[in-house]
Backbone bond lengths (Angstrom), bond angles and torsions (degrees), N, CA, C in turn:
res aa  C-N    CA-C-N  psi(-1)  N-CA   C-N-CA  omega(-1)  CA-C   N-CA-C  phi
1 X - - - 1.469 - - 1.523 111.07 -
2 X 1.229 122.71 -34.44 1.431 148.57 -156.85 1.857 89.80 -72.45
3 X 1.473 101.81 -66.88 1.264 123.52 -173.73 2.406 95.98 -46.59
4 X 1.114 78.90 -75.32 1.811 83.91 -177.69 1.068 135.30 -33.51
5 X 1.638 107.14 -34.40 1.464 134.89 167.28 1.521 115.95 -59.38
6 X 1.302 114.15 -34.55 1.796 125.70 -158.91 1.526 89.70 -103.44
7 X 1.840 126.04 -25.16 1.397 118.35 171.00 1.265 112.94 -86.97
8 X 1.699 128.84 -11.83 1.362 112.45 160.21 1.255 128.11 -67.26
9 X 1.521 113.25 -46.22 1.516 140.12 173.40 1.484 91.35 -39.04
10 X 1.141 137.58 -53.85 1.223 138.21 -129.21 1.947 87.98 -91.97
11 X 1.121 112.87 -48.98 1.680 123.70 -158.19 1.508 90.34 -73.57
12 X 1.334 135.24 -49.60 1.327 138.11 -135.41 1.800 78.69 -80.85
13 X 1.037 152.07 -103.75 1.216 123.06 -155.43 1.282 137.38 -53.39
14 X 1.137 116.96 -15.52 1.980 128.84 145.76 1.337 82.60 -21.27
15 X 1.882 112.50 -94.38 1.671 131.61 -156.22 1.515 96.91 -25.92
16 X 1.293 108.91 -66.12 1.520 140.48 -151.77 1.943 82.74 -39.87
17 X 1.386 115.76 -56.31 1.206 104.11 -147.06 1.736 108.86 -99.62
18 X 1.589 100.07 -24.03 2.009 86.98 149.25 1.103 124.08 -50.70
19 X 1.655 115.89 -47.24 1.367 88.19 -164.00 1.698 115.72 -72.97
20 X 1.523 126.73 -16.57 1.176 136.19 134.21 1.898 117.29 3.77
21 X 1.174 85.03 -68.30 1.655 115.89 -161.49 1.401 95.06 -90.05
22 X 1.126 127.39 -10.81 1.659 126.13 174.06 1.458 113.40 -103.66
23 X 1.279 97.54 -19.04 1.547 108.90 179.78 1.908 116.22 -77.77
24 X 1.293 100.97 -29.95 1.642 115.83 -148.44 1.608 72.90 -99.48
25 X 1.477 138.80 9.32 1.480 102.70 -165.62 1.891 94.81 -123.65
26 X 1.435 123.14 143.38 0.943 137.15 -163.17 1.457 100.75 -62.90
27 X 1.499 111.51 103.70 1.877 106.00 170.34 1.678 95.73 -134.68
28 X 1.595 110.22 128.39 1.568 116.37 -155.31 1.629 83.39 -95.62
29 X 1.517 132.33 -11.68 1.355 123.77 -178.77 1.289 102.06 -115.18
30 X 1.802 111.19 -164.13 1.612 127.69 143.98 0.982 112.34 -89.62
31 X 1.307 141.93 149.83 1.219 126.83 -147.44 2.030 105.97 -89.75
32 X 1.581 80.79 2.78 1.550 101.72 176.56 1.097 134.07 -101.89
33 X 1.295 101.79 32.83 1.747 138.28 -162.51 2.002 105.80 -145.29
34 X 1.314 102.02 -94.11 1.608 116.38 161.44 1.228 104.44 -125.17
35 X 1.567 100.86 147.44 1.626 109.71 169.07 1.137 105.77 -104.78
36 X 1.260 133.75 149.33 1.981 134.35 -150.76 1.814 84.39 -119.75
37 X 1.138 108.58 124.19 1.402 125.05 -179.09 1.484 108.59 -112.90
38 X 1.173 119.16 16.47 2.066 112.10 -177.45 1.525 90.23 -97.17
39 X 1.660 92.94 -157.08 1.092 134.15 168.64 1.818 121.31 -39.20
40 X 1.156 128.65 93.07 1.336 103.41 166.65 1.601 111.93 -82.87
41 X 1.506 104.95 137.62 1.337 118.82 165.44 1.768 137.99 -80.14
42 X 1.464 102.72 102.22 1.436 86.92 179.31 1.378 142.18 3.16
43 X 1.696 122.50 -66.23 1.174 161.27 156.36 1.039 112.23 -92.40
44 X 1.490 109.81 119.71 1.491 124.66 -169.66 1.683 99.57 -137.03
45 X 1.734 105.18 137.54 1.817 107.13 159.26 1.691 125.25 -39.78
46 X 1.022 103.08 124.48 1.534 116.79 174.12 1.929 119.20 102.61
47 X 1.400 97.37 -13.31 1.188 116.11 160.28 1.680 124.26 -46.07
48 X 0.848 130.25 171.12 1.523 130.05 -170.35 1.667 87.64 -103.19
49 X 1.384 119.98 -48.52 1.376 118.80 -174.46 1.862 108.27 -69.02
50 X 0.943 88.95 -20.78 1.633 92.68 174.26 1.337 101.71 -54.86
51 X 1.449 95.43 -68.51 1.768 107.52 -146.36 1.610 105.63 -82.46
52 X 1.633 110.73 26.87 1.350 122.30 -178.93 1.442 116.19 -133.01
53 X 1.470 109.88 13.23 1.613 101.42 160.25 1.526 103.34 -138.97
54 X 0.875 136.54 -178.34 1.077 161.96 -165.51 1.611 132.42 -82.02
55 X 1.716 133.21 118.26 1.487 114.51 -167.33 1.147 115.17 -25.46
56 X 1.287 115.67 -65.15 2.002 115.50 -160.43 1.604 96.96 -59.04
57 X 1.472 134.31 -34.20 1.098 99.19 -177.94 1.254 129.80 -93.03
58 X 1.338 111.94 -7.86 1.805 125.74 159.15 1.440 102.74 -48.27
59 X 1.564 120.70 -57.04 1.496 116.67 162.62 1.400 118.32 -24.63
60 X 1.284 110.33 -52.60 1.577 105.79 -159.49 1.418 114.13 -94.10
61 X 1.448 114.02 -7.97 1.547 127.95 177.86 1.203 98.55 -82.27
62 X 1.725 124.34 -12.56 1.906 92.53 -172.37 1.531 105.44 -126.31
63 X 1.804 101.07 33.60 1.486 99.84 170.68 1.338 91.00 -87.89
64 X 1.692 109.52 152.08 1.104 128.27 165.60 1.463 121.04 -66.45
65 X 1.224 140.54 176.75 2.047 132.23 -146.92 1.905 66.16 -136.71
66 X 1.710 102.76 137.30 1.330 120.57 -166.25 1.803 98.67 -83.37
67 X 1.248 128.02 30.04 1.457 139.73 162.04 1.386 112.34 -96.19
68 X 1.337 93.26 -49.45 1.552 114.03 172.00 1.532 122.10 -65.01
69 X 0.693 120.09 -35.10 1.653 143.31 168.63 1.514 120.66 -56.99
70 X 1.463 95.84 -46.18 1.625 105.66 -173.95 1.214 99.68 -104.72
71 X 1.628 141.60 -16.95 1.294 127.90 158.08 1.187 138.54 -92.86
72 X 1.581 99.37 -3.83 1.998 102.59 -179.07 1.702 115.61 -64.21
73 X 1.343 107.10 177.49 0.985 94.77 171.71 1.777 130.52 -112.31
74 X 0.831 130.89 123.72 1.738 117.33 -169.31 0.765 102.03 1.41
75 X 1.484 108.60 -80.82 2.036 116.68 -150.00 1.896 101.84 -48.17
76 X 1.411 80.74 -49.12 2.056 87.45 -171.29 1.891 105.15 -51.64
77 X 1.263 114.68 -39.94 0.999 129.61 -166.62 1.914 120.57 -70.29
78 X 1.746 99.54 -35.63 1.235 116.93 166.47 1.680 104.26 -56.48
79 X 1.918 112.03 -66.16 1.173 93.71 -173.27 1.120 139.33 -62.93
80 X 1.300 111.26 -23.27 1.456 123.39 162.37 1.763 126.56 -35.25
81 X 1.685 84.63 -44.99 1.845 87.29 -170.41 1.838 93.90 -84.37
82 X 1.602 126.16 -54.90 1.418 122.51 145.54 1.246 112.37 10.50
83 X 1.504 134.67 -57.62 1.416 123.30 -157.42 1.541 97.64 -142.32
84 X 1.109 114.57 43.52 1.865 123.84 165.58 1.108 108.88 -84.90
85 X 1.721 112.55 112.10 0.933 126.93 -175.90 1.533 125.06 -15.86
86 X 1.474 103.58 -86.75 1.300 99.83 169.44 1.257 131.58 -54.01
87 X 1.012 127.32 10.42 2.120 123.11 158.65 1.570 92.09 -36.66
88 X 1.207 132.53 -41.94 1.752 111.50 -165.32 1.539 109.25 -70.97
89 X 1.235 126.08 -3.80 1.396 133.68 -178.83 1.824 95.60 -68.77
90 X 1.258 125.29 -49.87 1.558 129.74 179.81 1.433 101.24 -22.87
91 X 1.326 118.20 -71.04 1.205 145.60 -151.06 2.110 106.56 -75.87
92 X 0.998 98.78 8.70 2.017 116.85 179.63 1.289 115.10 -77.42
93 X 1.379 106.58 -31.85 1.497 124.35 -150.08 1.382 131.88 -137.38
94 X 1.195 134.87 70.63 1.257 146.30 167.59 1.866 105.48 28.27
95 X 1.211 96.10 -80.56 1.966 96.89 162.73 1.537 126.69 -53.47
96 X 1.118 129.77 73.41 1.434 133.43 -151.08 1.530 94.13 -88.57
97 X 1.508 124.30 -17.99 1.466 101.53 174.34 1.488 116.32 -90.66
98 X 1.578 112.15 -13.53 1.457 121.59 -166.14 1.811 89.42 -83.85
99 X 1.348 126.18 -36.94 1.294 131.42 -175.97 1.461 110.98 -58.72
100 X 1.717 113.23 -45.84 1.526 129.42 -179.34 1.902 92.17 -52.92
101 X 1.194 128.67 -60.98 0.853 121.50 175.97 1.447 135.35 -26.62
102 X 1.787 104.59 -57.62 1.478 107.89 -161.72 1.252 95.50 -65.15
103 X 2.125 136.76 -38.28 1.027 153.18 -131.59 1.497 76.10 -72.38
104 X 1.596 121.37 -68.37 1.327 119.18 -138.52 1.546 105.57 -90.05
105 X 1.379 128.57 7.28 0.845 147.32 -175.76 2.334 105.21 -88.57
106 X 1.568 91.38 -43.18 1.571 100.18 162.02 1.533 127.44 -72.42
107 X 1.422 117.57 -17.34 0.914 123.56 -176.15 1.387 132.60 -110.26
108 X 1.718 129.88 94.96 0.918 108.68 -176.15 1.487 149.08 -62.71
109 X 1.902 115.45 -9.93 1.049 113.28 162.46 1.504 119.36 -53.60
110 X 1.621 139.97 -42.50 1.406 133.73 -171.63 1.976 105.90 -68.80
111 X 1.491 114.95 -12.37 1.095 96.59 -173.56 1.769 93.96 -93.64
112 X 1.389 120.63 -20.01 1.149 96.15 -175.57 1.944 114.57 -85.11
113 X 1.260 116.80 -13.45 1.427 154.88 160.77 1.645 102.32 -35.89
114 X 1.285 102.64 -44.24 1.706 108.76 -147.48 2.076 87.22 -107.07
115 X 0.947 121.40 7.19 1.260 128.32 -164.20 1.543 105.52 -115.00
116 X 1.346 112.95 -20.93 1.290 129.46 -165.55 1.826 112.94 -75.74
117 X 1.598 125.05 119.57 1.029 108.54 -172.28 1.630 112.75 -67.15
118 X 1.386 128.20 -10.91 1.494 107.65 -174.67 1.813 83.98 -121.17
119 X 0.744 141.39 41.03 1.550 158.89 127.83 1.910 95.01 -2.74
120 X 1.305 100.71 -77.23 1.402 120.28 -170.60 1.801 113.14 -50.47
121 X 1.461 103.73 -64.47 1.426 125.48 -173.90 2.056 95.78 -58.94
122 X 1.324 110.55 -52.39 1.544 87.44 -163.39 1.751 108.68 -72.60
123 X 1.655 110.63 -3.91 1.537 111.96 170.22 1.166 119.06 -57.47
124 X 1.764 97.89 -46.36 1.631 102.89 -164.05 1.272 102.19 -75.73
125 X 1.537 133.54 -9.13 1.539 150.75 -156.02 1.954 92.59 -75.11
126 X 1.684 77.90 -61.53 1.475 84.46 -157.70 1.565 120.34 -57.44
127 X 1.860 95.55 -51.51 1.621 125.16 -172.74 1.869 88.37 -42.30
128 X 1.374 112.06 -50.99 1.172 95.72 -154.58 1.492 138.75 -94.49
129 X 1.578 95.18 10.02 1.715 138.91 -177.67 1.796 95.68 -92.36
130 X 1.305 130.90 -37.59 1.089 115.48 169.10 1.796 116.56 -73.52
131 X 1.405 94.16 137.95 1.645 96.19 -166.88 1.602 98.43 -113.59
132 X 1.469 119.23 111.73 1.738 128.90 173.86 1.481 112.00 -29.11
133 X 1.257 111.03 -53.61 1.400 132.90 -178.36 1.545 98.22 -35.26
134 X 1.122 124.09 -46.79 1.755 131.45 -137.06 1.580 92.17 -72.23
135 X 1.614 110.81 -39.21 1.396 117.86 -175.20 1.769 111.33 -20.87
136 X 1.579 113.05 -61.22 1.290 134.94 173.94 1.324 119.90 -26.81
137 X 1.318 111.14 -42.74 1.291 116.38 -163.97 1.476 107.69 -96.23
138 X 1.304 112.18 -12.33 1.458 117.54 156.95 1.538 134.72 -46.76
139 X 1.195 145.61 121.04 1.520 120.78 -173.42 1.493 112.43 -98.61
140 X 1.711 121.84 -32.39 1.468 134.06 168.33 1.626 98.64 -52.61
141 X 1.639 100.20 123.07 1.874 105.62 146.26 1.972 109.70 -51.85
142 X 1.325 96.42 -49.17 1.652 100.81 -171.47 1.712 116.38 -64.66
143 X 1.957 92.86 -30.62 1.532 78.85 171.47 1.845 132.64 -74.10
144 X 1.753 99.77 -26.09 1.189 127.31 177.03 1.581 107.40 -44.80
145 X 1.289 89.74 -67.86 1.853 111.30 168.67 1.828 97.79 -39.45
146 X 0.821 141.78 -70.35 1.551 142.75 -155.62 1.152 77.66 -68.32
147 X 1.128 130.50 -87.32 1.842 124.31 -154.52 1.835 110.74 -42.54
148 X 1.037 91.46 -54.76 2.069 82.75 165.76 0.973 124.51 -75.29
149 X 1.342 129.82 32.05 1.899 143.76 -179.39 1.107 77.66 -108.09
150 X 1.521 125.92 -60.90 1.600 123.34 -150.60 1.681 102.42 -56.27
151 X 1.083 120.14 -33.33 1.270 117.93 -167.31 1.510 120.36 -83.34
152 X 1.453 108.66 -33.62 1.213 118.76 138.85 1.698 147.42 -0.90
153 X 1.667 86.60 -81.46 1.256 116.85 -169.88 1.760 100.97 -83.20
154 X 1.479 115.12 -41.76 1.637 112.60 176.85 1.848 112.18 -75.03
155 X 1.388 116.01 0.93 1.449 114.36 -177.87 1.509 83.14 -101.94
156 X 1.211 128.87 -34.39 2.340 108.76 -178.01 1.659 81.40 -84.60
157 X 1.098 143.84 17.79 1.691 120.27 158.98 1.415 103.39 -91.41
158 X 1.549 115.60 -36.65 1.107 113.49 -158.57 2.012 102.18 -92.94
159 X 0.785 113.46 22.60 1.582 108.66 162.88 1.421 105.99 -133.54
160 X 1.558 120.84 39.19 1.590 142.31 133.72 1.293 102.22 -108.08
161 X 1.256 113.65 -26.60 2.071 98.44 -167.57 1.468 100.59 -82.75
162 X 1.327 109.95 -6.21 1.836 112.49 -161.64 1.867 97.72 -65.12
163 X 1.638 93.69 -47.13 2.276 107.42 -168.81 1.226 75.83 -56.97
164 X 1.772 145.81 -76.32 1.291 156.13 -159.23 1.371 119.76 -28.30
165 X 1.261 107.60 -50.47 1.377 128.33 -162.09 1.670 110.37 -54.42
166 X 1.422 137.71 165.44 1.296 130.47 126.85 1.482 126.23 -79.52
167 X 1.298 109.64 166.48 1.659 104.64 -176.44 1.210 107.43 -25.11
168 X 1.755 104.65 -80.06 1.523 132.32 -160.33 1.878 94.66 -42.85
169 X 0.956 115.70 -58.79 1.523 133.62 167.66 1.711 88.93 -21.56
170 X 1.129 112.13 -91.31 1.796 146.69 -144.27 1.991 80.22 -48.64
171 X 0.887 117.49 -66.36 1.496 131.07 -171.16 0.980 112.39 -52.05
172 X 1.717 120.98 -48.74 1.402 96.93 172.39 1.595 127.90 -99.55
173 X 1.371 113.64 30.75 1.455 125.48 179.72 1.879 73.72 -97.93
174 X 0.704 131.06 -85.94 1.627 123.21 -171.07 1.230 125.11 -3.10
175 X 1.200 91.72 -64.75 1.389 125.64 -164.99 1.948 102.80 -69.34
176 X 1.327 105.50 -46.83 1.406 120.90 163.38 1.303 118.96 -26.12
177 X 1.421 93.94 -85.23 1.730 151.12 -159.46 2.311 81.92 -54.39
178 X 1.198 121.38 -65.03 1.532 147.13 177.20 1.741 88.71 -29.64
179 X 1.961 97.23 -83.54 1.977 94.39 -162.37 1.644 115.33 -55.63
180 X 1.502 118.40 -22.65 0.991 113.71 -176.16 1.787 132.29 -83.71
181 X 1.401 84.47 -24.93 1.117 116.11 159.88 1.995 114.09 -57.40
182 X 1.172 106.45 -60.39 1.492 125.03 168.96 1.381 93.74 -53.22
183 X 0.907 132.44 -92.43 1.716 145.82 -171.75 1.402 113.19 -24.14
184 X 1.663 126.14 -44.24 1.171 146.01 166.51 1.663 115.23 -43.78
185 X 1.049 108.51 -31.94 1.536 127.26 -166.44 1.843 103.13 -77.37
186 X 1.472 97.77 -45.50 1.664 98.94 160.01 1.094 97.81 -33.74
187 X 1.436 134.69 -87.96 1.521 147.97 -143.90 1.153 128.15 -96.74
188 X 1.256 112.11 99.34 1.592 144.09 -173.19 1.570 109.88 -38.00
189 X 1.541 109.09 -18.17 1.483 110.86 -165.13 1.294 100.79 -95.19
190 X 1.439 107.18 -7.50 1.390 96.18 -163.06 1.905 111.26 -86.11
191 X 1.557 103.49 -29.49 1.238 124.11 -165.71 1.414 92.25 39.48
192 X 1.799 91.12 -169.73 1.570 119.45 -179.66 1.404 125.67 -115.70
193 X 1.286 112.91 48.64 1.317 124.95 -152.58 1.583 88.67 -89.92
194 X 1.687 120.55 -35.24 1.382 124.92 -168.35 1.780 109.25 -85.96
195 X 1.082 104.45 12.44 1.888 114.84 -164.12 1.956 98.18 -59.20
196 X 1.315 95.14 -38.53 1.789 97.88 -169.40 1.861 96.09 -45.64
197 X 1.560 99.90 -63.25 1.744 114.84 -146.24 1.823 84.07 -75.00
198 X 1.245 139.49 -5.74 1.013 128.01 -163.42 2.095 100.63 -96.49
199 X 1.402 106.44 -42.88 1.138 122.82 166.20 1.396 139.20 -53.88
200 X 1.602 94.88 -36.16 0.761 139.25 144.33 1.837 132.91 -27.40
201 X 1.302 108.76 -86.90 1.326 121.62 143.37 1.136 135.05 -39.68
202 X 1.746 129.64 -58.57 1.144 138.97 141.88 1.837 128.06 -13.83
203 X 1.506 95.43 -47.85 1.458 108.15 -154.72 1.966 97.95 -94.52
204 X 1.256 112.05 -26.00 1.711 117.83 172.63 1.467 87.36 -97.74
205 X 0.959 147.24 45.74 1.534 137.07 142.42 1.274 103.28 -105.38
206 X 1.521 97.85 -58.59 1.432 92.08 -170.35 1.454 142.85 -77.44
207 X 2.288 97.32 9.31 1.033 124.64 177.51 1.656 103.72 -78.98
208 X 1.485 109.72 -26.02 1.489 135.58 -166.00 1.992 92.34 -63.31
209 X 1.468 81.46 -70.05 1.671 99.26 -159.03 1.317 108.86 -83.46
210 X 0.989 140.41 -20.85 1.567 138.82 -177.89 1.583 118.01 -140.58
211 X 1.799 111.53 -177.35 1.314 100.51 -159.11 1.845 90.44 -104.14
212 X 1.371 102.32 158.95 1.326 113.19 -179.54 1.700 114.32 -112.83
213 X 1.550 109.97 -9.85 1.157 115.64 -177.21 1.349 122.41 -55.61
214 X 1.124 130.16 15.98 1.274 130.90 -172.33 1.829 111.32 -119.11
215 X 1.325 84.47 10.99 1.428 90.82 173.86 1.271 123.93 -114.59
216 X 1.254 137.18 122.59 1.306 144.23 165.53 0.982 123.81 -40.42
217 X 1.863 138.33 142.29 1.240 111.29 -170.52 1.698 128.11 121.97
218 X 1.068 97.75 130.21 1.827 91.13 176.22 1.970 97.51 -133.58
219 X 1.219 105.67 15.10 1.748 102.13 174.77 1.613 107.14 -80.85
220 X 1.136 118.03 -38.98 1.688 126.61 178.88 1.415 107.06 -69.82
221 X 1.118 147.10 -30.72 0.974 142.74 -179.53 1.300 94.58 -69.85
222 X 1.729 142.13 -78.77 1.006 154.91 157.17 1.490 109.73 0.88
223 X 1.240 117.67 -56.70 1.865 110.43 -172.54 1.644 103.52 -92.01
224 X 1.416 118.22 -17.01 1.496 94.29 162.31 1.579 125.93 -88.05
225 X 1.119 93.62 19.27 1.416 99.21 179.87 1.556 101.38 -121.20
226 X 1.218 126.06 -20.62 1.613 113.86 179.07 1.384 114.62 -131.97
227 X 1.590 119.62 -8.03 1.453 126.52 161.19 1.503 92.74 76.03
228 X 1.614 119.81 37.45 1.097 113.42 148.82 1.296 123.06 -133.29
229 X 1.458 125.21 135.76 1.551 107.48 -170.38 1.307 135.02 -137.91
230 X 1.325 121.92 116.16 1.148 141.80 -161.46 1.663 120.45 -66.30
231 X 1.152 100.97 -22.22 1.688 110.25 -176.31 1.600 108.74 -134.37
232 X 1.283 102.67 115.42 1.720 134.62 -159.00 1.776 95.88 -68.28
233 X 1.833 107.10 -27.08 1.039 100.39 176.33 1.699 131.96 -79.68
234 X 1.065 108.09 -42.40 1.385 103.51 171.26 1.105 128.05 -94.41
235 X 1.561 120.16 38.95 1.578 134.60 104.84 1.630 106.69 -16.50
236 X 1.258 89.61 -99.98 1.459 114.63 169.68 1.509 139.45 -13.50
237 X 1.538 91.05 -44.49 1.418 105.75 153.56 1.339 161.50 -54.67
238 X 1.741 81.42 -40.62 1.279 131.65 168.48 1.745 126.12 -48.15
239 X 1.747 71.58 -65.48 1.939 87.25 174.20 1.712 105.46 -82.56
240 X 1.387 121.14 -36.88 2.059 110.38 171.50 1.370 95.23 -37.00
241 X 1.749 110.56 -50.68 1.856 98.42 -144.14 1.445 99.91 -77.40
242 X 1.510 136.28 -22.35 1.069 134.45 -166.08 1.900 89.70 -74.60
243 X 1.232 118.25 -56.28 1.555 121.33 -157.18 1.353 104.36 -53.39
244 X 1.689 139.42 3.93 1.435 150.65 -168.56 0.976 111.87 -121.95
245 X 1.809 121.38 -2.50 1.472 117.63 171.83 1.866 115.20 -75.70
């Protein structure tokens, strides 16, 4: 008994200090929700060391170490950029695609991300492995909320993966980007707040894969090229011409 007693003593601060070490490590779910498969970051939000230095150097704590960079793996590498901290910076600024920009512009994982020859393929992998439905089975409002960030944040990837893409590629991010879009409409949580970057995507695919000449107009040209858009109608257009692929 004597003996058993001095091997509990002994384990209980082991425990004590995983969960320590489980605590300090970046997980954007429960692991009973999504399990986060990237990069963990030294310095992570909510940390004491976090909330003790300064923006620029939170910047510089969540570049990835150029070993790391050249050995991860896509997929690992997608989720990584997926759940970079600052993705909530997008959402600051009225221009949410010009914002997507500055984000990935701070971050060197998306430039090495965006360099990647199957870059494209493990997007459409992922985007399309998450199932809308799943929301339901969620019981957190906050977790719900996180799970429709994800979708979010991979629809402003996917109107860079669109130039990226090949046809066959370009078509079925459309085509994707379309049921989920449809599917979304079930779910009230999802609203349409993401409709721009979704149209977005949609609309340089299908500049990719098909002809546009049949459209009147020099405003569409204009928002697939700057993700800003002046004419409410070819929105509209956008999604008819996609619903005929």
């Amino acid at each position: 008994m004597r003996h058993l007693i001095v091997r509990i003593l002994f384990f209980i601060p082991l425990l004590t200090m995983t969960c320590m070490v489980k605590a300090q490590c970046f997980q954007p779910y429960k692991s009973a929700v999504i399990e986060y498969g990237g990069y963990v970051y030294p310095i992570v939000p909510g940390t004491d060391n976090w909330k003790n230095i300064s923006y620029e150097q939170r910047l510089v704590s969540l570049q990835l170490p150029t070993d790391t960079l050249q050995h991860i793996a896509t997929s690992r590498l997608l989720e990584t950029c997926l759940y970079y901290p600052f993705n909530i910076d997008i959402f600051a600024f009225d221009d949410q695609i010009g914002s997507f920009e500055r984000v990935k512009n701070q971050f060197n994982g998306y430039a090495e991300l965006y360099q990647r020859s199957d870059f494209v393929q493990q997007l459409i992998n992922l985007y399309n492995s998450r199932n809308i439905s799943f929301i339901d089975q969620i019981t957190l409002d906050y977790d719900k909320g996180l799970y429709a960030f994800d979708f979010k944040i991979m629809e402003f990837m996917l109107t860079d993966a669109a130039y990226l893409a090949s046809n066959t590629q370009a078509v079925q991010i459309a085509t994707m980007l379309l049921e989920k879009m449809d599917q979304r409409a079930q779910h009230h949580v999802y609203g349409d707040s993401n409709i721009l970057s979704i149209s977005l995507a949609i609309g340089r695919c299908l500049q990719r894969a098909t002809d546009f000449s049949d459209y009147q107009g020099t405003t569409l040209q204009g928002f697939l090229q700057s993700g800003k858009p002046t004419n409410p109608n070819d929105l509209e257009y956008i999604f008819n011409k996609a619903r005929t692929l």
